[in-house]
C-alpha positions in Angstrom: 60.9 133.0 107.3 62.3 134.7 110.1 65.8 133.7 109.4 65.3 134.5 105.6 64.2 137.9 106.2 67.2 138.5 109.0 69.6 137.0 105.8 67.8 139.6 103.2 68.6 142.5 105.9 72.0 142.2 106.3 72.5 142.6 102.3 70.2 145.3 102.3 67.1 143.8 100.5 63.6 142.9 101.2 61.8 139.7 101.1 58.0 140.1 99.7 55.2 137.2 99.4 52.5 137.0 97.0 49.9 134.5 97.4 46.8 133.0 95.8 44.1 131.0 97.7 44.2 127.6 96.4 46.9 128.5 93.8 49.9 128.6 96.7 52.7 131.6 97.6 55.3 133.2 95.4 58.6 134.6 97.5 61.0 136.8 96.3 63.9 139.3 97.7 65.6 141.7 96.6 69.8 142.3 97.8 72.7 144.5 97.4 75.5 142.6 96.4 78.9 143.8 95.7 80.5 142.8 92.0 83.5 140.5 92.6 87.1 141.7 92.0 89.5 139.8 90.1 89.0 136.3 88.5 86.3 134.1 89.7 87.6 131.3 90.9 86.7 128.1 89.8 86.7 124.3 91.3 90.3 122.7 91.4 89.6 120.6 88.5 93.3 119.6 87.9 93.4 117.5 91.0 90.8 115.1 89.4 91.8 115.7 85.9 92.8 112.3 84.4 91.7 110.5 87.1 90.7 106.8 86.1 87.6 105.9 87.4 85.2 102.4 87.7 81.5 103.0 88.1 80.1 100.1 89.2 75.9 100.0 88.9 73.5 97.2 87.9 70.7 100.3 86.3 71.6 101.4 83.2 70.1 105.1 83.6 72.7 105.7 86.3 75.6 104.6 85.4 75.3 106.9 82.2 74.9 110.0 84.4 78.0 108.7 86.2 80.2 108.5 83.4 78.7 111.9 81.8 79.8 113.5 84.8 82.5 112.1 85.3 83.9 113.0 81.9 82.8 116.8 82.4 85.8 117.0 84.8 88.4 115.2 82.7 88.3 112.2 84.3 88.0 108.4 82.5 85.4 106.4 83.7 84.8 102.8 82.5 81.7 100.9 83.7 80.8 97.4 85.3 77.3 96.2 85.3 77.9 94.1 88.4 80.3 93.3 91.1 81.8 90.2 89.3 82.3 92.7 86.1 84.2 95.2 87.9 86.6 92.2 89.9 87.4 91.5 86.3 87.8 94.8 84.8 89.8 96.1 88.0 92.3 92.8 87.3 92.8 93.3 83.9 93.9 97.2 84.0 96.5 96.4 86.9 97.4 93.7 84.2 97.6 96.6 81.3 99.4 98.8 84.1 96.4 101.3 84.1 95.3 100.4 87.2 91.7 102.4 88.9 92.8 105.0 91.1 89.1 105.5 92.9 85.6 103.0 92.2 82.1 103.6 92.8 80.1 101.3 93.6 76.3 101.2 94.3 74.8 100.1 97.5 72.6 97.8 96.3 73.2 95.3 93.2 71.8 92.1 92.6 74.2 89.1 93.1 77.1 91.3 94.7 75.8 94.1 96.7 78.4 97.2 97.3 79.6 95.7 100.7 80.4 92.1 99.3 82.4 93.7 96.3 84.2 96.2 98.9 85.7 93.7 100.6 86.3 91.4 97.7 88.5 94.3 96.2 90.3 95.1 99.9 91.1 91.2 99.8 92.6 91.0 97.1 96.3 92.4 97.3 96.3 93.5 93.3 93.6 95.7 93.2 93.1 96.8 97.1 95.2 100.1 96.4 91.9 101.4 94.8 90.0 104.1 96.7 86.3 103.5 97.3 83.3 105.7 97.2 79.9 104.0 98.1 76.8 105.4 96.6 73.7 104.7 98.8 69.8 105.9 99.2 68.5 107.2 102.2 68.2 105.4 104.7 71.4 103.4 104.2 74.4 105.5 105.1 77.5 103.9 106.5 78.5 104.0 110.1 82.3 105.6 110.5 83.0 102.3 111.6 81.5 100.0 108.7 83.4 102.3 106.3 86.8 101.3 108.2 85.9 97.7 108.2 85.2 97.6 104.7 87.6 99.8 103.4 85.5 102.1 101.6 86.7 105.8 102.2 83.6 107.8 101.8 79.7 107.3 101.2 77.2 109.3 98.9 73.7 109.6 98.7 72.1 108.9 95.3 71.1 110.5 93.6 74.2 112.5 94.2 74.4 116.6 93.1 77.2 117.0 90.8 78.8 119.1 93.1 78.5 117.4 96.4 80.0 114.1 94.2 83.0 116.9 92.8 83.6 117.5 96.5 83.6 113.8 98.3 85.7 112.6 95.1 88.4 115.1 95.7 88.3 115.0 99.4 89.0 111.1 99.1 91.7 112.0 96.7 93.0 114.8 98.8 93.2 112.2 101.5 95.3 110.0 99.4 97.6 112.4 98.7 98.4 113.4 102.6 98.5 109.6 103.8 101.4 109.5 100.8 103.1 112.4 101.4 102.8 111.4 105.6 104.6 108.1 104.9 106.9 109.7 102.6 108.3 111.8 105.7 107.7 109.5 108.2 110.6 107.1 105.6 112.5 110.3 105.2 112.9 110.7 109.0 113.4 107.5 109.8 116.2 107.1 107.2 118.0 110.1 109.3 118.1 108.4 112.7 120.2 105.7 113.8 118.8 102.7 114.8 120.8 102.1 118.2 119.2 98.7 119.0 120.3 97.1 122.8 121.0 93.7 122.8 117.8 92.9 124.9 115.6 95.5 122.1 117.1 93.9 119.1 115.5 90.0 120.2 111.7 91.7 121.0 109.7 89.7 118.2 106.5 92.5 117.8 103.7 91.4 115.4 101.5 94.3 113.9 97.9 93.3 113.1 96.3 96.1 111.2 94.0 95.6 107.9 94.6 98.8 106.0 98.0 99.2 104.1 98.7 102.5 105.1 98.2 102.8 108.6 100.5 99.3 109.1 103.2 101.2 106.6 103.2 104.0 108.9 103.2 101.7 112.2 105.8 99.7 111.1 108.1 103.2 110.2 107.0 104.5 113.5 108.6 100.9 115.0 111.6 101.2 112.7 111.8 104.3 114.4 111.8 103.4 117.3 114.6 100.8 117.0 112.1 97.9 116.7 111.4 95.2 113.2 108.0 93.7 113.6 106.3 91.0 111.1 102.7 92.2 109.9 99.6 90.6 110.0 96.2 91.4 108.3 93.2 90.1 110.0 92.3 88.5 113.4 92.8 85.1 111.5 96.8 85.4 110.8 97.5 86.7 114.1 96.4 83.6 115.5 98.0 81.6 112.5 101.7 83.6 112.9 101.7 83.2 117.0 101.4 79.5 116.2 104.7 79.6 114.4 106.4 82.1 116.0 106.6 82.8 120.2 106.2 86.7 119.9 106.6 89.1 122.8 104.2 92.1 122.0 101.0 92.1 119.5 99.9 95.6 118.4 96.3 94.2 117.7 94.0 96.6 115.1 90.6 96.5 117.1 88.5 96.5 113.6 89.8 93.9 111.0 87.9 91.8 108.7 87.4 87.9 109.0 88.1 87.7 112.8 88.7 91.4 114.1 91.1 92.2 117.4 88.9 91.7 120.1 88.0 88.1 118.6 91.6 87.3 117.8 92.2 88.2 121.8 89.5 86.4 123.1 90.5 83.2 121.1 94.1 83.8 122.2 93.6 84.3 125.8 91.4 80.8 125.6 94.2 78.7 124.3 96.5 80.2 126.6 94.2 78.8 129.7 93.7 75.4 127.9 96.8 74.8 126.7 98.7 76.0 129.9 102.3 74.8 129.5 102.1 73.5 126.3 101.0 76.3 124.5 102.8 77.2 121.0 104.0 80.3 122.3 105.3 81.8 125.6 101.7 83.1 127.7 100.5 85.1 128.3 101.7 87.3 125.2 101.0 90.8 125.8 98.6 92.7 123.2 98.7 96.2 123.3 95.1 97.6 121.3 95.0 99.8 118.4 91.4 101.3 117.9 90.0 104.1 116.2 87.1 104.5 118.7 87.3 107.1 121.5 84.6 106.8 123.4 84.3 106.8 127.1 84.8 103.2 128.0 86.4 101.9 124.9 89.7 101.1 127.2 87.9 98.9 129.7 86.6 97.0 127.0 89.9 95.9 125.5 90.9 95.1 129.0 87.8 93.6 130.2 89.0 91.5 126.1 92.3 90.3 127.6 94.2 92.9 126.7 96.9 94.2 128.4 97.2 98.0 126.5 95.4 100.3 125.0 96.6 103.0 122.3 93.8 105.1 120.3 94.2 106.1 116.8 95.9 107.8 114.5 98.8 105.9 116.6 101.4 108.5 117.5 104.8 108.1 118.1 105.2 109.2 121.3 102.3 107.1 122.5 103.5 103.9 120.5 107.2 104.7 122.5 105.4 104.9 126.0 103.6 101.4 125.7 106.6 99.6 124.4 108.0 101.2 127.8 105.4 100.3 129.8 105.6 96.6 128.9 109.8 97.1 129.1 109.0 97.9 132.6 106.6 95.7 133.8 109.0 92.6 132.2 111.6 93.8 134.8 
């Protein structure tokens, strides 16, 4: 009350009470409040507008609401009654070349709950473009680092206001829109340098293990960059599977990744290299430089502590990416 009536001052009104034993309390205020000039501006609609949208949801009740409000901002929702419904749908308009830009799916579904159908779509290389909003209840909401794991790119609790759903839609689709226009000018600029590879840089074989499409596009145009071509890998799984086949010098290893994620994949490395001494597939110890997202006070010691031999936080920068390179250029020496 104290904060209300401080609020109520500052526009020049009062705040009054009127209350009833057993009946309960009726606030009002009263405020001075200037008329606007100009037109009122309204939500940025057109950045939405068109949008093709899959609402995923086992109840009924809701995923009518979804779709209602969906349509109020021009957008054209479809709905799936359950996870293996909205693999099929999501195929078939990729097949019709009306792909879903953005899905939202519900936490909790019967069969296939939200997190099983989140990384079914991120596996599958068709439909894993598609951004992903999870809709949970209280109670439920997704760690920073379970939405990375799974791919999903925001999550909002049911039952969602129209305009707190308005806002996390185009934030995700605001985010799209950078990421594209980042890789777009990370190309551009790389197409403008010169790659003056050395002898002894052009042989460096560099394998890039990163899960999500756009931050390996953007590493492997930092590396192009840089003078460097590196192979990619996905998940902890084809790292190990690639070093079998190929003797590479440097691993840029993506801490988080589904099936088997970095720290695994090192672990499971570093214990092949120890058994397998001199006969191992490729030349040990490689050396596997970390990519994480997480910045907290000890995360480096981990990856060392892991058997790793760098550490680089994320969103990988150039310069950082150019020192480690160095840093393993001049320990080799």
């Amino acid at each position: 009350m104290a904060i209300a009536k401080h609020l109520v001052t500052l526009v020049e009104g009062e705040i009054k009470v009127q209350s009833k034993a057993q009946k309960g309390s009726k606030f009002w205020f009263t405020a001075k409040l200037a008329k606007q000039k100009g037109p009122v501006k309204s939500r940025e609609t057109h950045k939405v507008c068109d949008l093709h949208v899959l609402v995923v949801d086992d109840n009924n009740t809701n995923r009518q609401i979804l779709r209602l409000q969906l349509q109020a901002w021009n957008m054209r929702p479809d709905c799936a009654v359950s996870g293996k419904d909205a693999l099929q749908k999501m195929r078939d308009t990729v097949g019709q070349g009306k792909p879903y830009s953005l899905a939202l799916l519900d936490f909790q579904m019967p069969d296939m709950d939200g997190l099983t159908l989140a990384r079914a779509i991120k596996s599958d290389p068709v439909i894993a473009a598609t951004r992903l909003v999870m809709l949970t209840s209280h109670g439920q909401l997704l760690t920073p680092t379970e939405l990375q794991v799974f791919g999903i790119d925001s999550c909002i609790i049911k039952p969602a206001k129209q305009s707190r759903l308005f806002d996390c839609l185009k934030e995700v689709m605001d985010r799209l829109a950078a990421q594209t226009s980042l890789l777009q000018s990370i190309a551009a600029t790389a197409a403008t340098i010169p790659l003056e590879i050395s002898p002894a840089f052009g042989q460096i074989r560099i394998l890039l293990a990163e899960d999500n499409n756009t931050n390996r596009r953007i590493a492997l145009a930092q590396l192009q960059k840089l003078g460097y071509a590196a192979q990619s890998a996905e998940n902890g799984l084809e790292v190990v599977r690639a070093l079998e086949e190929v003797s590479y010098d440097i691993i840029l290893m993506d801490c988080q990744m589904p099936e088997l994620d970095g720290y695994e994949a090192t672990q499971t490395i570093r214990k092949r290299e120890q058994k397998l001494g001199g006969s191992c597939p490729w030349q040990a110890p490689v050396h596997i430089i970390a990519l994480t997202a997480h910045a907290m006070q000890g995360e480096r010691e981990r990856c060392l502590a892991t058997g790793m031999d760098d550490y680089i936080s994320k969103p990988v920068r150039g310069p950082d990416l150019k020192a480690a390179l160095e840093r393993w250029k001049n320990g080799r020496n």
